[in-house]
N, C-alpha and C positions, 0 to 999 in steps of 0.2 A: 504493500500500500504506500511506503515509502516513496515509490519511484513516482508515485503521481501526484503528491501534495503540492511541490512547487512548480506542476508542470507548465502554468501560465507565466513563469519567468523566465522558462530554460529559452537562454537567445539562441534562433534559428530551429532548434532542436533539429540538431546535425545538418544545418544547413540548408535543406530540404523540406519547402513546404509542403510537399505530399507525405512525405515519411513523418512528418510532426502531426498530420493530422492524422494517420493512423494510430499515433500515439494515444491519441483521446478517447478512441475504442475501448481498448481496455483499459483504459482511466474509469470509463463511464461503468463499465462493467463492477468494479469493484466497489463504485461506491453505491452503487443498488443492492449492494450485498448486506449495508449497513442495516442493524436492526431497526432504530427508529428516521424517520426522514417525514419533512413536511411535504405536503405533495407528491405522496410515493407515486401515486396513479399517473399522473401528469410529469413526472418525471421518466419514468419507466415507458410512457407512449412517446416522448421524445426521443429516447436514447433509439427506439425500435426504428425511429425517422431516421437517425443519423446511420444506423448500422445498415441500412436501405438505401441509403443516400450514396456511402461509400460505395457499395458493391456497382455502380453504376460509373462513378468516379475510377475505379480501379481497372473496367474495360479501357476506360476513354484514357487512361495513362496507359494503358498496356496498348493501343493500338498504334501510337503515335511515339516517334522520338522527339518531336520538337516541344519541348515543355513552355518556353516561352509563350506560344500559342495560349497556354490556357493560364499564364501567369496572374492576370488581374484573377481570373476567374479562383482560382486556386486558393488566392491572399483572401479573398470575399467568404471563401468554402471555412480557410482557415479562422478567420474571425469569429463568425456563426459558430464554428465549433468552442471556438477560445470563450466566446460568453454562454454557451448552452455548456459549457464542461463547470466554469463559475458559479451562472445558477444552480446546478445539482448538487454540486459541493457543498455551496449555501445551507441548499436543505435538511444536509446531514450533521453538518456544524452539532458538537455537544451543548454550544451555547444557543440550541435551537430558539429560545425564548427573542431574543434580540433578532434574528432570521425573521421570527414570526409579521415582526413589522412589514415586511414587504413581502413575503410569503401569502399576507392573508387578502383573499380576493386574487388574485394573480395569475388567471388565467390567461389574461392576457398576452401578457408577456411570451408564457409556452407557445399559445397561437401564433405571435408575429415572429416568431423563429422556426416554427414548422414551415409558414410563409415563404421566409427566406430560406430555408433549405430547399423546400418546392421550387422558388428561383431559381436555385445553384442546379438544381437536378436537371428541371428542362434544360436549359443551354447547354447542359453537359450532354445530355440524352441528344437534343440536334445535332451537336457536333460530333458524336458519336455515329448518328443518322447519317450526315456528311461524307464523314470518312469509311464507314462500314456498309451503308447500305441498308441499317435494321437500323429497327427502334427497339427499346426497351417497354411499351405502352402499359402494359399487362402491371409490371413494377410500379410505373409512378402513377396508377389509376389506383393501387391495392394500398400504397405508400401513407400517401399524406392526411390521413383521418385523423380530426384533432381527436383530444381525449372527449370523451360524450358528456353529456350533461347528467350522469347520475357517477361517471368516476369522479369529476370535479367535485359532486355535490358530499360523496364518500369523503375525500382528500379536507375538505371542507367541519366537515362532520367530525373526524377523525382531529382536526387543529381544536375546535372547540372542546373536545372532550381531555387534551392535553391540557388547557388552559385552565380547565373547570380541578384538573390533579393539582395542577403546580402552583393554582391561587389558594389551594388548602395546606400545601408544605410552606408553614412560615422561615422556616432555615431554608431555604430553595434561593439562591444566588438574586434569583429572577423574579422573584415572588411579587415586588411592587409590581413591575412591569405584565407577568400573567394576568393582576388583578385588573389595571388599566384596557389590557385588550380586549379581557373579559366583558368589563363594563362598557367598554365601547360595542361591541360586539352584541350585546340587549340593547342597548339604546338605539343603535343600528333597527334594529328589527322594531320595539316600539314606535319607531318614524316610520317606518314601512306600513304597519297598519294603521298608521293614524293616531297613534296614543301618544308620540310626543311631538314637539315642531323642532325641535333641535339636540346637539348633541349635550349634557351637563359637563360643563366643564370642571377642569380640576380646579383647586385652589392650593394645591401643598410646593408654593414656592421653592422650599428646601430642596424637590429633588432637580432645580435648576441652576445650574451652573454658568454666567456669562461668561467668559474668553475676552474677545476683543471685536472692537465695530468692524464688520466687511463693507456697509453702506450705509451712507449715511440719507437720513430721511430726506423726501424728496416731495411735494404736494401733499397727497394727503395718506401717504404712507408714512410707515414707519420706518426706522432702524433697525438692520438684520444682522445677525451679530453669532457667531461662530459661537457654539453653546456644546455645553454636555447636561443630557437630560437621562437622568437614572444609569449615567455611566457612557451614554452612548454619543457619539458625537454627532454634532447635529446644524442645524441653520435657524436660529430663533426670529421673528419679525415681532419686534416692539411696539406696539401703536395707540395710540389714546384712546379711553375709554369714551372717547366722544365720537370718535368711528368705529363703536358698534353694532350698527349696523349692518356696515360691510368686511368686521371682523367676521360676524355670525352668517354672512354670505357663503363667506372663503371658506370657510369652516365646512359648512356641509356640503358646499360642490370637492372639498380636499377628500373627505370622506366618503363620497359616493361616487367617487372614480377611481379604479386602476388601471394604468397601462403605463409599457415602458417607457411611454414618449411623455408622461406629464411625470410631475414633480410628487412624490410618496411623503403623505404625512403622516406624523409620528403623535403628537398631543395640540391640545389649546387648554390655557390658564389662565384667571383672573385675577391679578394678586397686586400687592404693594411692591414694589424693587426691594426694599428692606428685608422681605420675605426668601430672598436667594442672594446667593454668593456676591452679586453685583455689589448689594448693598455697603459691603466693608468700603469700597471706593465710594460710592454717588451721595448713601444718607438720604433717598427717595423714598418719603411717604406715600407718594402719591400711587394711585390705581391704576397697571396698567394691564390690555390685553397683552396674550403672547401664542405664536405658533410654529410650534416646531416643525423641520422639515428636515430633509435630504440635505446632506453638505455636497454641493459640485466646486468643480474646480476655478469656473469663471464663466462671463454670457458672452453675447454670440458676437455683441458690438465689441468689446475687449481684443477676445479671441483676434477676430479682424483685422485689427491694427495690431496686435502686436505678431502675428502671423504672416511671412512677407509673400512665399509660393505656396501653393495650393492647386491639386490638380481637380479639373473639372468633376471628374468621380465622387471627387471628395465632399467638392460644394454640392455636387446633386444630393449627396446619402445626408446633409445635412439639410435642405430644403426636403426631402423624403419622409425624415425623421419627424420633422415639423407637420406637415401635410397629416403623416398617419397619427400623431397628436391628436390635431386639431379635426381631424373624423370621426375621432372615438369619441370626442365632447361634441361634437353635434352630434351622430349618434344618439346620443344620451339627452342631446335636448337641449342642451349649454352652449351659451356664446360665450366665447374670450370678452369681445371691446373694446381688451388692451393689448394687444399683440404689435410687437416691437421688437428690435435685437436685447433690449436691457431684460425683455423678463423671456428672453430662453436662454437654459445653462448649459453649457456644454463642461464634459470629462473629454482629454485626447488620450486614446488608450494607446500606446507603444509596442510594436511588436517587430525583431529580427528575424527576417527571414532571407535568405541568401545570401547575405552579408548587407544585406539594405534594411534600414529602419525606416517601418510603414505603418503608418499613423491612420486611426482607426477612431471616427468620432460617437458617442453616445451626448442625444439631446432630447433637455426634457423642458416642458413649456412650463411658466409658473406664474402666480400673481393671478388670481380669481375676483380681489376685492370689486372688481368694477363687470363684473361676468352677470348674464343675465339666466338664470335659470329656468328650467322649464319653459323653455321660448314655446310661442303661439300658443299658451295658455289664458292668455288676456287678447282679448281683439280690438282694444279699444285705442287710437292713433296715440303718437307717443307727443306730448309736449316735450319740447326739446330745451329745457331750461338747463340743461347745466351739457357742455361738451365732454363726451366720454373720449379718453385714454389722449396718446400725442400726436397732433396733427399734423406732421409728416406722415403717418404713418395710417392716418383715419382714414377711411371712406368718405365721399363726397356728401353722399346723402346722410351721415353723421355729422360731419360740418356746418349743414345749414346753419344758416340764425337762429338762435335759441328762443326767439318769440315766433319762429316759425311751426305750427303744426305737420306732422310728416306720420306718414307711418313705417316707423322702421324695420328697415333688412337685416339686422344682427349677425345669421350667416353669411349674409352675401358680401357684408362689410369686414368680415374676415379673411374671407376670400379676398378683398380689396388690397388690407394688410399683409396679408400676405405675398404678394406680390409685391409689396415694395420694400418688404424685406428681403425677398427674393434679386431684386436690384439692389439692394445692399449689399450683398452676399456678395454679387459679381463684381460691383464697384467699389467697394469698401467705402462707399460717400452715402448720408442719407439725401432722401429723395428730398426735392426741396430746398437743398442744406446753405443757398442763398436767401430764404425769405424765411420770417418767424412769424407773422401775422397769420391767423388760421382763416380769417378773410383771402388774402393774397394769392392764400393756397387754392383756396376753394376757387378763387376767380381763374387760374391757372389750368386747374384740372377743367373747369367745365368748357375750357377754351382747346381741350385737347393736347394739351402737353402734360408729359409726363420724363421719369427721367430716362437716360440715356442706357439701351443696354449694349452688350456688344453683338459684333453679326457674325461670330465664328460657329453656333449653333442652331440653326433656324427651329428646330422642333423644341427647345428650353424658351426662347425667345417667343415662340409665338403661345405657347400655353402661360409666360406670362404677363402676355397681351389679353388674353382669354379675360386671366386673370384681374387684371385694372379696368375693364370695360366700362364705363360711365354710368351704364343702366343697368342695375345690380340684378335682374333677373337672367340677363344674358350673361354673367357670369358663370363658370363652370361650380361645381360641388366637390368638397374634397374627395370623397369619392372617385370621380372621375378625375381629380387630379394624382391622386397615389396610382393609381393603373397607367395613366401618363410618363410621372418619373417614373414607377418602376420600367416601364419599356422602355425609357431613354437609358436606365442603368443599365439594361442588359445588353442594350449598344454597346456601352464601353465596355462592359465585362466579355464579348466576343469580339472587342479588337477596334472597336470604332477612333478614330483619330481626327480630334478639334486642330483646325490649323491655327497658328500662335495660340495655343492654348499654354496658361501657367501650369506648373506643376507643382504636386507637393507629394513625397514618400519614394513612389517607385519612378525610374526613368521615364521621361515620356519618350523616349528612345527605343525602349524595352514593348512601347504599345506594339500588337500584330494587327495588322488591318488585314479585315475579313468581312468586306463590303457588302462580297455574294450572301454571305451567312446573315447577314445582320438587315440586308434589304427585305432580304425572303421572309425571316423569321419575326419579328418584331416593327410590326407597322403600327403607329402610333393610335390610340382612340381618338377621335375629334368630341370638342362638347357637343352635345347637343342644345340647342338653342328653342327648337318648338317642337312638344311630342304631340304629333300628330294623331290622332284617335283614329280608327276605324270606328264605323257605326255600325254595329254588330247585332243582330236581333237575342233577345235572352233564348237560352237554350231552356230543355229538359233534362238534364241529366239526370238519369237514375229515376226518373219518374214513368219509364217505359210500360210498367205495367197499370199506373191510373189511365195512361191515354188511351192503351187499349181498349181496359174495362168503359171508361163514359164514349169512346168508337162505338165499342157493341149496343152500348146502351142507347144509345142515338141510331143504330140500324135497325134495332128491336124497337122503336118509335115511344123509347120513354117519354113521357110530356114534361117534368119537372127534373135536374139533377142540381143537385146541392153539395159546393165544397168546402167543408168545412175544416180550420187548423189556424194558427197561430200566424200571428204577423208574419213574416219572413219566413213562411213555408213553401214557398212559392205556386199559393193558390194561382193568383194573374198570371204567371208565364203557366201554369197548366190551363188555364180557359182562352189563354191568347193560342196557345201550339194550337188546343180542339177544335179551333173557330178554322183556324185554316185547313187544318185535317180534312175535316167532316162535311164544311160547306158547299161541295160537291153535291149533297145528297138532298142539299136544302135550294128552294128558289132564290131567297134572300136571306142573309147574314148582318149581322148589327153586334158593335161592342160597346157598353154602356157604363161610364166609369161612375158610381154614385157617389154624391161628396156632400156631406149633414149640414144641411143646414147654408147649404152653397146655391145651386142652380136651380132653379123654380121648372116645376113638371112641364110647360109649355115650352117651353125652350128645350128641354130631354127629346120631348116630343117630335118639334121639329129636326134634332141632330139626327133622331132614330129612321124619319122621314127622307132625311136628305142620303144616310147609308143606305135607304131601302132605295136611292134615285129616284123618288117620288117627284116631281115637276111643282106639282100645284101645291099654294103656299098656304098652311092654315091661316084665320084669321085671328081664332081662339082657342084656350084650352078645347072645349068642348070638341069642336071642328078638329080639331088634331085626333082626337081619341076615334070620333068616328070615322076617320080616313085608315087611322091603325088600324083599329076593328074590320072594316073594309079589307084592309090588304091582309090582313090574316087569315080571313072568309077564303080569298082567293089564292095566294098561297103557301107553299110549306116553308116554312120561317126557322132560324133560329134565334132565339135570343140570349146573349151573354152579360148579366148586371154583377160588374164588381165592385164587392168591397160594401157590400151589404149589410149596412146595419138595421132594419127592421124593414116589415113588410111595405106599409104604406111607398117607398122608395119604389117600390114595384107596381104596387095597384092603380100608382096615382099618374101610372104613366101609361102602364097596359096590364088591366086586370086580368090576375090571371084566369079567373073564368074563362076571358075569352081565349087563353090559350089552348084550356080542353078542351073548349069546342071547334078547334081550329082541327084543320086535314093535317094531321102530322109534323106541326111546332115542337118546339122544344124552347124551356128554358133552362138556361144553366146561371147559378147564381154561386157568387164566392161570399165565405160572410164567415169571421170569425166564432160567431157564436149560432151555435143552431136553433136556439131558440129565438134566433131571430124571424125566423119564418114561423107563423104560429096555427095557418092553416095551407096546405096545399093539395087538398084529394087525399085522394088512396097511390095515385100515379107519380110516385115524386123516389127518389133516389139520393140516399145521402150517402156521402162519399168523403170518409175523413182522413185529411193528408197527414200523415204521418213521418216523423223528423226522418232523415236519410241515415241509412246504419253508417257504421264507421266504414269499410273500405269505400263506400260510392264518396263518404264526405270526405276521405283522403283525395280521390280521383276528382272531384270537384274542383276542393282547394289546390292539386297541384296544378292543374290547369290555369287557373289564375294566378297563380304564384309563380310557376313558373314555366309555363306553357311548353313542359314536354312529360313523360310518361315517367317519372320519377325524380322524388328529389336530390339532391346533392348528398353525399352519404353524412355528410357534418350536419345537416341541417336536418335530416329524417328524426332522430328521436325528440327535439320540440317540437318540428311539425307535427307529430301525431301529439302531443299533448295539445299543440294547440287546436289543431282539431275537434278533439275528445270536450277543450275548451269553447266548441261554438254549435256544441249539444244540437249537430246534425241541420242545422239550420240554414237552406242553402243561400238565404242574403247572407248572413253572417259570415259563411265560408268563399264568398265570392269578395266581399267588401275588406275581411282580413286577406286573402290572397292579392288582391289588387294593390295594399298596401303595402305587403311585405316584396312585390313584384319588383321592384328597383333597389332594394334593401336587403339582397341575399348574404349579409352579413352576419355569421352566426351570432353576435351581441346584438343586433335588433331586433332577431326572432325570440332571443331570450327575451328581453326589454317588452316585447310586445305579450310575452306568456306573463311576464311579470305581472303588467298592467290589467291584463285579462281575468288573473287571480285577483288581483287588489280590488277591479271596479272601481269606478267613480261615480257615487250615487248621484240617480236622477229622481229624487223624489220618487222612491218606488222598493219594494221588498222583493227580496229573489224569488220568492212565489208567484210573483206578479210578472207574464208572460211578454208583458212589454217592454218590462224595466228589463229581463235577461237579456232579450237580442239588442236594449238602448247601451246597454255599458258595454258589449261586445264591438256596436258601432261607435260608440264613444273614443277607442282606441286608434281610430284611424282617424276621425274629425278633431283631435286635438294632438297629431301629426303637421297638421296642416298651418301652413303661415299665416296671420293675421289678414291679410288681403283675400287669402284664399278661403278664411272661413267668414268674411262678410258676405263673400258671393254666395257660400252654401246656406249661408243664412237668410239672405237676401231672397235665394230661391226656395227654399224650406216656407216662409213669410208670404212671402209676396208675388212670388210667377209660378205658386202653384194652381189646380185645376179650379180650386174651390174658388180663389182670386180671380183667374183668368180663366174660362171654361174651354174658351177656345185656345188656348196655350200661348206663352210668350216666346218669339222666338228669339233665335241665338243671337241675329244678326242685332234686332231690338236693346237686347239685353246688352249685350257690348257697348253697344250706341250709351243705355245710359249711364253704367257705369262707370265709363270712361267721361263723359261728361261732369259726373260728380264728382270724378278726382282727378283736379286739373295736374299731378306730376307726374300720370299712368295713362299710357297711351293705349287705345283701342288694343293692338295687337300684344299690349300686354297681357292687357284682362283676358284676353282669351286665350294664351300662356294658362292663366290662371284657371280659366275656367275648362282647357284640355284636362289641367292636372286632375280637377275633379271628376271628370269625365274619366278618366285613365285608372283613378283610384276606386273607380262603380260607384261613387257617391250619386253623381245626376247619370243623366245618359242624352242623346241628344237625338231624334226619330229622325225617317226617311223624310217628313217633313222641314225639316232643321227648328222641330219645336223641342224646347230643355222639360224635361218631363222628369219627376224625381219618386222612388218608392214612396208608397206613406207612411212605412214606418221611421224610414229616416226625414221625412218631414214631421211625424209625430214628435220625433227627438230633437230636431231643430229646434221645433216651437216648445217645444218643454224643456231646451237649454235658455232660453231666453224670456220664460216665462217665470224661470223658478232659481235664475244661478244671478247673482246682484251685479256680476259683469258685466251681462248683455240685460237685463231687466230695464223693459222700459226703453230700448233701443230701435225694435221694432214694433210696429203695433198693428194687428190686421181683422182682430174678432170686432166685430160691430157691438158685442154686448159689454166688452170691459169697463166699466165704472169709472173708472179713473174717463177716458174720453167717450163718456156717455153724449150721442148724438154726432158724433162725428162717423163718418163711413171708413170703410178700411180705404177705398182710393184717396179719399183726405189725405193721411196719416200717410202714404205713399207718395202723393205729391209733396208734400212738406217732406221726405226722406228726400227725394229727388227734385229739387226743384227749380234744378236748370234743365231738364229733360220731360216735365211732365205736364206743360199748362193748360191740362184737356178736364175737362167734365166727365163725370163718374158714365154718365150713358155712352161719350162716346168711345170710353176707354173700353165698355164693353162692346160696343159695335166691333172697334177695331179688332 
């Protein structure tokens, strides 16, 4: 065991980057051998990656003599191993208590290094391809499965139940520190379900230790100051009890994130300075916050300048580093703000290999105090009175004037940010770095200047153009920005060569250019800018045997059939499929959607008249009934009423009487409750739809999630919980698929199971059939950006049937939108209103009319009727008290009032 302790110091290990990194093999091996280890599961499914990885590495060295070839590639292999052999070590550490701190949640970290192995394999495997003629496919399809979501949860299980032992041994080295993770650890979970809002902080000064200031306070931060806390060394931030607020911010987004690219926190305390070690120097009564963190070695503006070459690679894997960051915190729902070179730190790791020292960067993002959490939680426009984070580095649409109203982009102003630290990166100068006014700036940018990058790489250069775009919706998502770098990394890693490119580590002499290999193999993604919708008619899935049964039943000339089931069972797409089916057999056909309290029988009348292509126009109710009665005498009819809440909805437009006395009519009626219908004959057929078993609801949801015949092997054991989670319900399984459909990232399917168990109550008890399918849709409508859920709101309110009977259409709806918000231009909104479209929230007919379920307009109107956010935002029921006398078109001209100067009649003509 000996021979592998200092293995990450041994320079070169024989000179020979392939031979050192077979080293780590049986490095990795011995220490799974160890009896206790944190995260055995997850360690043990890495090591299985790496010994899978190798065997494919050991072809591609054994086929070829010329090693330089795969030199980058090798130094990238060797890294990956040098911090996957660290982390395991870690785990096994006797001082596992102090490990636990960043052991605990840590999945992360395992997955972005199976990631990167997955990297290293493919290009090994093409190059392999290249030169041999075969692939290896079979290996790296069977390879790269991260650990499942019940090892983690075991690995998880297993830390808590060490911590629950070693907070009961008070002689235990470690004991305060068990107690502390423990209690973090409930408290954790008490926020989870809603029994606390934040984490209790410590108060026991004594076990902090100050050192000396690293930074000195700066606006409305603190001082952070190189600290040992219960022994360990650490990074404190000092700040006044007067920015508590955005202490307790930074606090719980420090807490409810892990990954390797942000910054690992350790404690928060409230105390006097006299209360720790500082005090023998200061003599401070005074109360301050404090937050421990991660000690790194320096940020990214430092680094910078005092850094003089730098090879292209290098700065990519640290814009890379940054990018997969900042996707795990949107992921998660979190905006940065503050994103700048001062708050990312960089470690440069050191490593000899062939008698050359090749530097090796790990980057983690930090500084949350000014981070907006739970973004597109609130839809309400942001007053802009105070300027968030530095503005070199802000977004446009952050800048405004602080008296100006706007509604903000939070991610897409990261995105912004990010790009001009990305020009940082390249230039060592900040953007701007002649003007300090944040006016000046703003006048600058919106004039189309920005700074200077260089022209030696067209595909880094133009993603970040992507990236500073002016109009924050045409901006890319980091998402699509990591899949970007990492295809520009893998350029260089097969040999690509920048002309006058700086270098830092290995020669750029030593590059092999390998054009063919790198043209073929890695062609960049582009953003996408408008996702275009198909207008797809709703399917049947898995409903094959009701359509049959109400077919026969309508050749066998039943005169009544009745479907009865639960909101989002998909009664309406089974009476829409039978209408086309069947109509065949009928002379005429009619579909007839009923809405309480909406459309007056004479007007049903005539809509039922005009599907039947009747010519001549009644005058009156009466007159309409007797032309129905008429055509029904003469001939065979079908009738389809959905959405049936009680009989009159039927009789008072065509009684059914005269249906059985009609030559072979039928009606078919959808209605969640069957005692809605209270008389219909002896001749009537009830037909109750029943939830979809589990395999049809896997085959549903994969279809929308991910539109082929199975899912990704990482992602199958959530997908069936969440499945199991949307109790067979095919809106639910189509509206969660639709959501997770550009989100195949296994932390959002988690994210989204999470959210699914917790619910977010809508006024309603889980017994209550509405409230289940409102919180399962709830998960995807508070997904959604604040612009995007005015529009779902907007239409949920106000362009639904009961409002408009004859439907609003798309082009309309743009039109006013865009009018009411003079910084969002038409083809935005409808950006926004695709995404809804994309997401299955509305859907948009052959007609180009926006048509949306009613249970998710149930839930609209009962987000806004019952949550203090939106309460009172919209208004559309004519009986509400509060605007007793006014019509709901009122309250809609006053919403829109540079778009609607029309009269209630002719808004309904139109």
């Amino acid at each position: 065991m000996e021979q592998y302790e200092e293995i990450s110091n041994m320079q070169g290990i024989c000179g020979d980057t392939w031979e050192g990194s077979k080293v780590y093999i049986g490095a990795f091996k011995v220490l799974l051998k160890k009896k206790y280890m944190l995260n055995r599961n997850q360690c043990t499914n890495l090591c299985k990656k790496i010994e899978n990885v190798t065997k494919i590495f050991d072809h591609l060295i054994t086929c070829t003599n010329d090693k330089l070839e795969f030199e980058l590639l090798l130094s990238e292999l060797f890294f990956i191993l040098n911090k996957s052999y660290s982390l395991i070590k870690k785990c096994g550490k006797p001082n596992w208590c102090e490990e636990a701190l960043f052991q605990f949640n840590n999945k992360e970290t395992f997955r972005e290094l199976i990631l990167d192995l997955k990297c290293c394999c493919d290009i090994a495997s093409d190059m392999l391809s290249k030169h041999n003629s075969y692939k290896f496919e079979d290996i790296i399809f069977d390879t790269f499965d991260v650990p499942t979501y019940q090892e983690v949860e075991d690995d998880i299980i297993l830390l808590h139940e060490r911590l629950n032992h070693a907070s009961e041994e008070e002689d235990f080295e470690y004991c305060a520190l068990a107690k502390h993770l423990l209690r973090r650890c409930k408290d954790l979970y008490h926020i989870e379900i809603g029994e606390l809002d934040a984490l209790n902080f410590s108060t026991d000064m004594t076990s902090l230790e100050i050192i000396e200031c690293v930074k000195e306070k700066s606006g409305s931060f603190g001082e952070v100051y190189k600290s040992k806390w219960l022994g360990l060394l650490c990074a404190t931030k000092k700040m006044d009890v007067a920015f508590a607020k955005l202490f307790i911010k930074e606090v719980n987004i420090l807490t409810s994130v892990s990954h390797p690219n942000l910054i690992t926190y350790y404690f928060a305390m409230k105390g006097s300075a006299n209360g720790s070690v500082e005090a023998f120097e200061t003599k401070d009564k005074k109360e301050y916050l404090y937050i421990g963190m991660e000690l790194m070695q320096n940020n990214l503006s430092n680094m910078l300048e005092e850094e003089k070459e730098v090879s292209y690679i290098f700065l990519i894997d640290i814009m890379h580093q940054i990018a997969k960051g900042m996707c795990y915190l949107h992921d998660m729902h979190i905006a940065h703000r503050d994103l700048k070179p001062e708050n990312i730190l960089v470690n440069i790791v050191e490593s000899k290999i062939m008698n050359k020292i090749v530097r090796h960067v790990i980057v983690k993002v930090i500084d949350f105090g000014m981070s907006k959490f739970e973004v597109g939680r609130n839809s309400v426009a942001t007053e802009n009175n105070y300027i968030y984070g530095s503005p070199k580095y802000m977004a446009p649409e952050a800048l405004k004037n602080k008296f100006q109203t706007m509604a903000m982009c939070p991610f897409e102003a990261d995105v912004y940010s990010f790009a001009m630290i990305c020009s940082k990166i390249l230039s060592k100068k900040d953007p701007f770095h002649d003007v300090h006014d944040p006016k000046r700036i703003l006048e600058r940018i919106e004039k189309g200047e920005r700074p200077k990058l260089p022209s030696n790489c067209d595909d880094l250069m133009e993603l970040i153009r992507d990236c500073w775009r002016l109009n924050p919706l045409h901006r890319p998502k980091f998402a699509c920005i990591c899949e970007r770098l990492n295809s520009l990394k893998c350029k260089f890693l097969v040999g690509m060569n920048v002309p006058n490119a700086p270098y830092f580590g290995v020669s750029k002499n030593n590059y092999h250019q390998n054009d063919e290999l790198q043209q073929t193999l890695y062609q960049l993604p582009k953003v996408r800018l408008v996702q275009k919708v198909d207008l797809l008619d709703e399917d049947t899935f898995g409903r094959e045997q009701y359509l049959s049964r109400i077919k026969k039943e309508c050749v066998n000339k039943m005169k009544v059939l009745c479907l009865v089931g639960m909101g989002g069972i998909g009664k309406t797409t089974l009476a829409k499929a039978i209408l086309a089916i069947v109509k065949d057999i009928y002379d005429a056909s009619c579909f007839v959607e009923c809405i309480e309290n909406g459309v007056d029988c004479f007007t049903t009348s005539c809509n039922i008249l005009e599907q039947f292509k009747v010519k001549s126009k009644p005058k009156d109710v009466e007159e309409a009934q007797k032309m129905l009665k008429s055509f029904l005498m003469k001939n065979k009819t079908i009738f389809v009423f959905d959405n049936v809440k009680n009989q009159s909805q039927i009789e008072d437009v065509v009684p059914i009487d005269d249906i059985y006395a009609s030559n072979g009519s039928t009606l078919v009626l959808t209605t969640r409750d069957s005692k809605a219908i209270e008389y219909c004959g002896e001749e009537v057929c009830i037909i109750n739809i029943e939830e979809l078993d589990e395999e049809t609801s896997m085959k549903l949801f994969i279809t929308h999630s991910c539109g082929q015949e199975n899912l990704p092997n990482e992602l199958v054991e959530v997908g069936e919980k969440i499945v199991r989670a949307c109790h067979g319900l095919p809106l639910s399984l189509k509206v969660m698929g639709a959501f997770l459909r550009e989100n195949k990232r296994l932390r959002c399917w988690e994210r989204a199971l999470q959210k699914l168990k917790r619910g977010r109550e809508l006024d309603g008890s889980e017994n209550n059939s509405n409230y289940k399918i409102w919180k399962i849709l709830r998960v995807s409508f508070d997904n959604l950006k604040d612009e995007e859920k005015k529009i779902f709101l907007d239409i949920c309110c106000f362009f639904s049937s009961d409002v408009y009977p004859q439907g609003m259409s798309k082009e309309r709806a743009l039109r006013m939108w865009a009018n009411s918000q003079k910084e969002i231009f038409e083809q935005d909104m409808e950006v926004m209103l695709d995404t809804l479209i994309y997401q299955s929230l509305v859907k948009v007919d052959k007609d180009k009319i926006i048509r949306i379920h009613d249970q998710l307009q149930d839930m609209g109107r009962n987000i806004v009727e019952k949550e203090m956010e939106y309460k009172y935002t919209r208004m559309w029921n004519l009986n509400v008290d509060l605007f007793y006398g006014l019509s709901n078109k009122v309250i809609l001209c006053n919403y829109y009032p540079n778009c609607m100067h029309k009269t209630n009649n002719s808004i309904r003509k139109e």
